[in-house]
C-alpha positions in Angstrom: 87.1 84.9 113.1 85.7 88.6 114.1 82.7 89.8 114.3 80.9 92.4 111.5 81.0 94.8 114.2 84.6 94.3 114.9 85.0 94.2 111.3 83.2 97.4 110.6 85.3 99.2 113.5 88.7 98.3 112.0 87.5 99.1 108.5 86.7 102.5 109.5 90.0 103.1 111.6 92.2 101.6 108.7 90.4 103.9 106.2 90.6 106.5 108.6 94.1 106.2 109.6 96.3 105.0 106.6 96.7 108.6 104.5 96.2 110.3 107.8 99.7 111.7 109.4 98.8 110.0 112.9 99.9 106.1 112.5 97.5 103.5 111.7 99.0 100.9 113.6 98.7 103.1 116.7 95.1 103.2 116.2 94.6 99.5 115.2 95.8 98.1 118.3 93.5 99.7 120.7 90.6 98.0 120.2 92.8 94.6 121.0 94.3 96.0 124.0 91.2 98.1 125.2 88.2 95.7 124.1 90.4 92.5 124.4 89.5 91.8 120.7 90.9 88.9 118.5 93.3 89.7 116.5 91.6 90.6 113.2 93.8 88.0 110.5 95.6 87.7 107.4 92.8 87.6 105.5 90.9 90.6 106.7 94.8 92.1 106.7 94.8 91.9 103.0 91.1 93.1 102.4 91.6 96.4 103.8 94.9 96.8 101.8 92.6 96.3 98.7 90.2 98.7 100.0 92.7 101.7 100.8 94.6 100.9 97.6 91.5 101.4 95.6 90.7 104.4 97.4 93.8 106.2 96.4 94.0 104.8 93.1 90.4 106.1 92.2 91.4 109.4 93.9 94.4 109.9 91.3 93.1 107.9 88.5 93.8 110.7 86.1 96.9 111.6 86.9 98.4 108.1 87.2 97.0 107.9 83.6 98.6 110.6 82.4 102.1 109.2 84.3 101.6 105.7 82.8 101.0 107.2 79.6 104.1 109.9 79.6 106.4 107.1 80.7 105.4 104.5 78.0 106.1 107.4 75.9 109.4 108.4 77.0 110.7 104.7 76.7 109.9 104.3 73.1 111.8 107.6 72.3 109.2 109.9 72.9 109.9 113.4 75.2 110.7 113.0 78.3 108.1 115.0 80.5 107.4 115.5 84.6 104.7 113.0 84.3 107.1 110.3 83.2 110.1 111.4 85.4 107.8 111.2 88.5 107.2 107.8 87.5 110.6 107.1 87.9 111.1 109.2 91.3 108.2 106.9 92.9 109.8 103.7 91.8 112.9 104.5 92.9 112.3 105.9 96.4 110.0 103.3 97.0 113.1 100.6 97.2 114.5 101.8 100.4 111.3 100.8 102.8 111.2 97.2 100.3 114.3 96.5 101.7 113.8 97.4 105.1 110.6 95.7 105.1 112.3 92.5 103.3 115.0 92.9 105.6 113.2 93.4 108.8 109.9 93.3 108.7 109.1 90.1 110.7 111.8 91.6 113.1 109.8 95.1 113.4 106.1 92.9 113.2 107.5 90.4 116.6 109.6 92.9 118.9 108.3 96.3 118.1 104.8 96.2 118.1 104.6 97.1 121.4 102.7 99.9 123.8 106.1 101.6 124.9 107.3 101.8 121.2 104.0 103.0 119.3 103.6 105.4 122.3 106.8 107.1 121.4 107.2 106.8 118.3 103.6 108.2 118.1 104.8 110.9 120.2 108.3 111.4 119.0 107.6 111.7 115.1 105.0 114.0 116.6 106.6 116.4 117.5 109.0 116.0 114.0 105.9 117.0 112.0 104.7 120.3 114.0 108.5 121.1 113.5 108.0 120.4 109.5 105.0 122.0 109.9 106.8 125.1 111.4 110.0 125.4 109.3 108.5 123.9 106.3 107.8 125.9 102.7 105.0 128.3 103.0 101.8 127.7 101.1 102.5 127.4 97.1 106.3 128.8 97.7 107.6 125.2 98.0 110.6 123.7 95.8 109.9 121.3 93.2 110.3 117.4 93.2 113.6 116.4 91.9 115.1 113.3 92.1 117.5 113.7 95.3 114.1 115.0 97.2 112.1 112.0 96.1 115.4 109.7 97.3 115.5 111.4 100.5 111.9 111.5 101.2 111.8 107.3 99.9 114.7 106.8 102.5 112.5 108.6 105.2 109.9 106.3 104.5 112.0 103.3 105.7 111.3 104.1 109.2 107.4 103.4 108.2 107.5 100.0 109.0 108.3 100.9 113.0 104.5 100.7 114.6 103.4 104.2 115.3 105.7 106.7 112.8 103.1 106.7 110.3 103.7 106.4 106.5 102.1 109.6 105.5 103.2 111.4 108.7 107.0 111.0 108.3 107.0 111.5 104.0 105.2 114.6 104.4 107.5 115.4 107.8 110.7 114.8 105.2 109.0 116.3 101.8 108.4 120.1 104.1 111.8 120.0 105.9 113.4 119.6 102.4 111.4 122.7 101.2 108.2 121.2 99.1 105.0 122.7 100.2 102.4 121.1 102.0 100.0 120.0 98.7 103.1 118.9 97.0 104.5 117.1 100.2 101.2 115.4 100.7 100.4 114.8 96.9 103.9 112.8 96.3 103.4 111.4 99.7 99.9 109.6 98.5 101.3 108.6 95.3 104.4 107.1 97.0 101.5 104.8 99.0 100.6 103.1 96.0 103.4 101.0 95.5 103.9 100.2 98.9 100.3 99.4 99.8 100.1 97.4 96.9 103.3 95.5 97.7 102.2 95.2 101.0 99.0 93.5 99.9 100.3 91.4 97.4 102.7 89.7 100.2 99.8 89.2 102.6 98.1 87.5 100.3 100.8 85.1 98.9 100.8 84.5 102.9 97.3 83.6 102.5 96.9 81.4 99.8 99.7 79.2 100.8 98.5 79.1 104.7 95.1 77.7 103.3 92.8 79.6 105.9 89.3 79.6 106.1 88.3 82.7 104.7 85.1 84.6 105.9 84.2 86.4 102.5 81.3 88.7 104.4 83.9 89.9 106.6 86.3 91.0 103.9 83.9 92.2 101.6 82.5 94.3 104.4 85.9 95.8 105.1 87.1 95.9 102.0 84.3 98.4 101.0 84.1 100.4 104.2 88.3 100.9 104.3 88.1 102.3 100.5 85.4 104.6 101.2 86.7 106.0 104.2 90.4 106.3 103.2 89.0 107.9 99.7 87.0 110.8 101.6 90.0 111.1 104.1 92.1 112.1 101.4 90.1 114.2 99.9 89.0 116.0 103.1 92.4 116.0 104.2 93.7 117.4 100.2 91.0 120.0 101.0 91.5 121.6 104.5 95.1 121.2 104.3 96.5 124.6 103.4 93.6 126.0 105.8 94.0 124.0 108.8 97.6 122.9 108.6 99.4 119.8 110.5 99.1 121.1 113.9 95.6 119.5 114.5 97.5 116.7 113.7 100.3 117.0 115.7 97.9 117.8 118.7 96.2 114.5 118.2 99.6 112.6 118.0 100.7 114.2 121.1 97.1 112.6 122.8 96.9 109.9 121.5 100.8 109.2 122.8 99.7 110.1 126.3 96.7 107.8 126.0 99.2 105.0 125.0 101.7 105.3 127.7 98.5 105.3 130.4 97.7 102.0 129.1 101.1 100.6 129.1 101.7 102.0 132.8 98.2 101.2 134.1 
């Protein structure tokens, strides 16, 4: 069991980190190594799923409305529209990192989480996004979503599953190099989440329920609040200041954050 504290803490850096382009898993495994902290559990796993689920579900509640509706539309003969197409594009690039994650995820989850790999991957895919950042689309000139973009950007989101590439980081990374601009890259890229968050959470908690654990509902209500609060503002602030600041700040932080890595694994 953890303590609210420690619960509070890795609520915040889940939130914080998950539509973030600088690697959630990088982040979570500090306060382990750091603070010698228990790991946190399956249970509390699945709680902050819910919670960063909800957040961007609430966030695009209108749109995904307006998709659900188009598509149910288009399947009983009605017209077929973007809203209903994107529908499509999200299911299908989300089937690459399912089967990667079938394939390999207890793999990835027993030999990769380690401080060598999430330093460089943390570092490596980096660097990728200040390049996306600097050879992507300008502001509003980017192409739009078409199928082959969304299957090349789903594919790129198979190597999410390594520890420290970050989801959001190498979708929007992939959507700028193939031409989208930054609000589209990071708009298809937080819609993409939802199926794979969801998924995600949904296999955790089959683990769950058949491992029987004791479950400590405080903790989990505690960070299943403070993990959809957090990751709903991040996106917004992030949705916001995006065109203004760009990705370097990111890729900055990525680059320290690396370097603070590799001094723990070395010292």
């Amino acid at each position: 069991m953890i303590e609210w504290y420690q619960a509070l803490l890795l609520a915040l850096l889940q939130g914080f980190t998950e539509f973030l382009p600088i690697s959630s898993s990088a982040h979570l495994v500090l306060p382990s190594l750091v603070l010698g902290w228990p790991d946190q559990g399956l249970a509390f796993d699945v709680a902050v799923h819910v919670g960063t689920l909800s957040a961007v579900l609430w966030y695009y509640r209108k749109e995904l409305a307006q998709m659900a509706n188009a598509w149910v539309r288009s399947l009983s003969g009605g017209p077929v529209t973007a809203d209903s197409r994107l529908v499509w594009y999200l299911g299908l690039a989300t089937i690459p990192a399912g089967l990667v994650g079938l394939a390999a995820g207890d793999f990835i989850e027993n030999n990769l989480r380690t401080l060598p790999v999430l330093a460089t991957t943390t570092l490596v895919f980096g660097i990728f996004l200040g390049v996306a950042q600097r050879y992507g689309a300008a502001a509003g000139k980017g192409r739009a979503l078409t199928l082959p973009l969304a299957l090349l950007i789903g594919l790129a989101q198979a190597i999410a599953p390594v520890p420290g590439v970050s989801r959001s980081g190498v979708t929007i990374t992939a959507a700028l190099l193939l031409g989208m601009d930054r609000q589209g890259a990071a708009r298809f890229s937080f819609l993409l989440s939802i199926p794979i968050i969801g998924s995600a959470g949904a296999l955790k908690l089959w683990q769950l329920l058949e491992a029987k654990l004791p479950v400590d509902w405080g903790s989990l209500a505690l960070g299943t609040l403070v993990a959809g609060i957090t990751a709903y503002l991040c996106i917004a602030l992030f949705l916001r200041l995006l065109d203004r600041i760009g990705l370097m700040p990111f890729v900055y932080y990525r680059v320290a954050l690396a370097a603070v890595l590799y001094l723990l694994w070395l010292y």
